[in-house]
N, C-alpha and C positions, 0 to 999 in steps of 0.2 A: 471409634471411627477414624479412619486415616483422613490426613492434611491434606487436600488435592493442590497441589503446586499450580498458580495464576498461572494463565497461559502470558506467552509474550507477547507485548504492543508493538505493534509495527503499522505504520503506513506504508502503504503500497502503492505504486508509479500506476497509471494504466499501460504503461510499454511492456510490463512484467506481469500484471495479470494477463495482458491478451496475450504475448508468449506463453506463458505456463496453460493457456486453452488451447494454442495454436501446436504445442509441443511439452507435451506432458513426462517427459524421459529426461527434459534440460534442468539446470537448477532452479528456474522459471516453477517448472513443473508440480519441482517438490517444491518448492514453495509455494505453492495452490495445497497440494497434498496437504501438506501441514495444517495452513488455513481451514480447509473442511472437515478435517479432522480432530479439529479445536486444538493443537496443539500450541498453535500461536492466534492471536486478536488482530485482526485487526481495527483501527480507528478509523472514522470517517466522519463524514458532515455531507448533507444533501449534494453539494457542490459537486465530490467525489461521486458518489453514487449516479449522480446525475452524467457525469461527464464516463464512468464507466458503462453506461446503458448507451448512451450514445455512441460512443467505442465499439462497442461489442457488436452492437445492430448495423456494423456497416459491410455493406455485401461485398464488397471488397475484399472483407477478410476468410471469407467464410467458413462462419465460426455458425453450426448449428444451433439455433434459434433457439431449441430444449438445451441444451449446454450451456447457453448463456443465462437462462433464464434462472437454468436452478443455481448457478453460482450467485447469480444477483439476490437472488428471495433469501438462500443463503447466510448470506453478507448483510444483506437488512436485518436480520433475526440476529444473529451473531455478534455482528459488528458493536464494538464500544461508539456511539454516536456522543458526537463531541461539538459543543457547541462554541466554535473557533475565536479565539479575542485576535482582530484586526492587528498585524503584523504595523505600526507607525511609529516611523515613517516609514512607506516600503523599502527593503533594501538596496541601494544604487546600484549593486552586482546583480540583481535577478534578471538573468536572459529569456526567459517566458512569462507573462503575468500571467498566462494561467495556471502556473505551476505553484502561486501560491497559496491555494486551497490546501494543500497537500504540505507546503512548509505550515502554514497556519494550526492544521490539526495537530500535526507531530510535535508542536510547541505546545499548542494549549494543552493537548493530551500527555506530555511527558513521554511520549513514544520512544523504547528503545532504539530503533532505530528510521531512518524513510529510507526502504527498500526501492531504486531506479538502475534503470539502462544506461540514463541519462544524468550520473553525477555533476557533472561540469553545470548542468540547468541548476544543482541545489549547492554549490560552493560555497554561497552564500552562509548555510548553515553551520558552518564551521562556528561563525561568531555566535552561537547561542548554543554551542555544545552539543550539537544534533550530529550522531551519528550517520553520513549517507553511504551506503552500501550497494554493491554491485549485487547481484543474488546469489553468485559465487562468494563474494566475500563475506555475504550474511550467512551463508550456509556454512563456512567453515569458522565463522566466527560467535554464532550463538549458543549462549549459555547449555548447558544442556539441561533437557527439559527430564 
């Protein structure tokens, strides 16, 4: 019987999930693609999940209710859930504190990398070895699977 190769750990931004719903042809995209197609994991903790159902459901964006739903049931089933050890003392360069659910997982999980929009929010991770990635830059720079 063949060795099936671990998918890759990655934590995901919510700015790059709702892209990759919002436009599915961008690097956003394919990396959704990838995700439901189990070719990569990703990590999460209630927090994540919670704050992407919140995201998703805002009419604002309008992102079809059945779209969102099945990527979230998805991801709940899927997802490595990780039960995050408290980031102390919080880092003195973190410009969002909500963004640290998403440093938190990708620590406690060993995450290859925390896939955002918004690097400059995760700089901080430099000092723990965390790769943060653009979805361009993760896209041209993941192992091949």
């Amino acid at each position: 019987m063949p060795v099936t190769k671990p998918a890759l750990l990655i934590v995901l931004d919510t700015n790059v999930l709702v892209s990759g719903l919002l436009k599915r042809s961008g690097p956003p995209g394919r990396i959704l693609e990838l995700i439901l197609s189990g070719a990569i994991q990703l990590a999460l903790d209630v927090r994540i999940l919670d704050e992407y159902t919140r995201v998703l459901g805002r009419p604002a964006l309008k992102i079809p209710f059945s779209a969102a739903r099945q990527v979230l049931d998805y991801l709940a089933i899927a997802a490595e859930w990780v039960t995050a050890e408290p980031l102390q003392p919080i880092p003195p360069h973190i410009l969002d504190l909500a963004d640290l659910p998403f440093a938190e997982v990708a620590i406690t999980a060993r995450a290859w990398a925390l896939v955002t929009g918004n690097q400059r929010h995760f700089f901080f991770l430099k000092d723990y070895g965390l790769p943060v990635l653009t979805p361009a830059d993760f896209l041209a720079s993941q192992p091949s699977q």
